[in-house]
C-alpha positions in Angstrom: 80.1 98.2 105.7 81.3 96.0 108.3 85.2 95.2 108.8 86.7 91.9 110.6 90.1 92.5 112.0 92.3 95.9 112.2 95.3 96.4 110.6 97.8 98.3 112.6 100.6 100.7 111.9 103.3 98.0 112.6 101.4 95.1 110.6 101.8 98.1 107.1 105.5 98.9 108.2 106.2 95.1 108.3 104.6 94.5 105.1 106.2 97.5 103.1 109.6 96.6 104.4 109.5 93.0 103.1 108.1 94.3 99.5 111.3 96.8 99.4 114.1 94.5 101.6 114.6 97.0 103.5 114.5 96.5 107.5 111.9 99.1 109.4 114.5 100.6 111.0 116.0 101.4 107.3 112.7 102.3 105.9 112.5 104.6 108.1 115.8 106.7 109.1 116.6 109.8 107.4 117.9 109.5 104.0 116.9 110.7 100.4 117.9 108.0 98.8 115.5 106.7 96.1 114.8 103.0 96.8 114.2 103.9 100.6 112.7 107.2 100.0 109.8 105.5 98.0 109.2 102.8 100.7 108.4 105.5 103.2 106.5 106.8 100.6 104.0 103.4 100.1 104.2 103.1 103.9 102.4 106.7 104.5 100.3 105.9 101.4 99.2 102.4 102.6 98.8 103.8 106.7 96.3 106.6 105.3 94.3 104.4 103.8 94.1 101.0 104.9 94.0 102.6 109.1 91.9 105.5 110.9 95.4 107.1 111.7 95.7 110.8 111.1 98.4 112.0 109.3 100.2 113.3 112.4 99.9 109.9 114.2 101.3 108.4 111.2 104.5 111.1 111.0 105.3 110.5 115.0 105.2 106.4 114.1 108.2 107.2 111.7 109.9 109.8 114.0 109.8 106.9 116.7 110.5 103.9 114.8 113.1 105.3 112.7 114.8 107.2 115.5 114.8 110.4 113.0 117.2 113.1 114.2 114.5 115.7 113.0 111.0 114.9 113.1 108.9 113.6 110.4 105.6 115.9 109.7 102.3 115.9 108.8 103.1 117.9 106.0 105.6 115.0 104.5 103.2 112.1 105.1 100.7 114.4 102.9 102.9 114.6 100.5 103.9 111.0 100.4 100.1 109.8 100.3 99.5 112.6 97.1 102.8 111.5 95.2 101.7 107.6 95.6 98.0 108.1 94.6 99.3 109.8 91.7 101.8 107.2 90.8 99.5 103.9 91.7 96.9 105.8 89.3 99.4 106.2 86.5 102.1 103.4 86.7 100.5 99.9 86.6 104.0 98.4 88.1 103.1 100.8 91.5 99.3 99.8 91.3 100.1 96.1 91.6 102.8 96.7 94.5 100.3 98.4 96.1 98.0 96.2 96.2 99.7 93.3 96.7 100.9 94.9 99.9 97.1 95.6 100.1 96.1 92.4 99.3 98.7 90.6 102.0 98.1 93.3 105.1 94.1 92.1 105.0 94.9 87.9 104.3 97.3 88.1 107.9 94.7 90.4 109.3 92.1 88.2 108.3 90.0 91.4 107.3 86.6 91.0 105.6 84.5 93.9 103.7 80.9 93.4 103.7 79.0 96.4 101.6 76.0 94.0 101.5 74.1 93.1 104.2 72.0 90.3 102.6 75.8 88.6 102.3 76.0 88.1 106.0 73.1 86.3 106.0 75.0 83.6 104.2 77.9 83.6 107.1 
């Protein structure tokens, strides 16, 4: 496979927060509650695998960006990515957020997947 373009950490966060209104600084502070709680959630789930970013590198991204009194661990950013596989696979209304968040992080990004090489022939 062959990939155009990179999406980054702040392209997601971006992204995520304009799918839930929130701002990145409110995605990201410490609170449990729900509607926030879940965009943190799609923004772990959508850094893991859309980026090469380990989970730890994802965890101090939230730490920083959200200015967290405690810090945000690997551990939680596991967590999130499990519970959002889980839901994307069982709720259709979470599969089409997600990739629509997806879908608009590799249009700006202008990323291209080529899993055949005879296509690039054509480019």
């Amino acid at each position: 496979m062959i990939y155009y373009g990179e999406i980054t950490l702040e392209q997601i966060a971006y992204s995520v927060s304009q799918k839930f209104e929130l701002s990145i600084y409110e995605m990201f502070k410490t609170t449990r509650k729900k509607h926030i709680v879940n965009a943190r959630q799609m923004f772990c789930y959508m850094a893991r695998i859309n980026t090469k970013h380990s989970f730890q590198e994802i965890a101090d991204y939230i730490t920083k960006k959200g200015l967290r009194v405690g810090e945000y661990d690997h551990a939680s950013v596991l967590h999130s990515v499990n519970k959002i596989s889980d839901y994307v696979m069982q709720y259709p209304e979470d599969y089409r957020n997600a990739k629509k968040i997806e879908w608009d992080l590799k249009e700006k990004t202008n990323y291209l997947i080529v899993s055949d090489v005879n296509l690039l022939k054509s480019i």
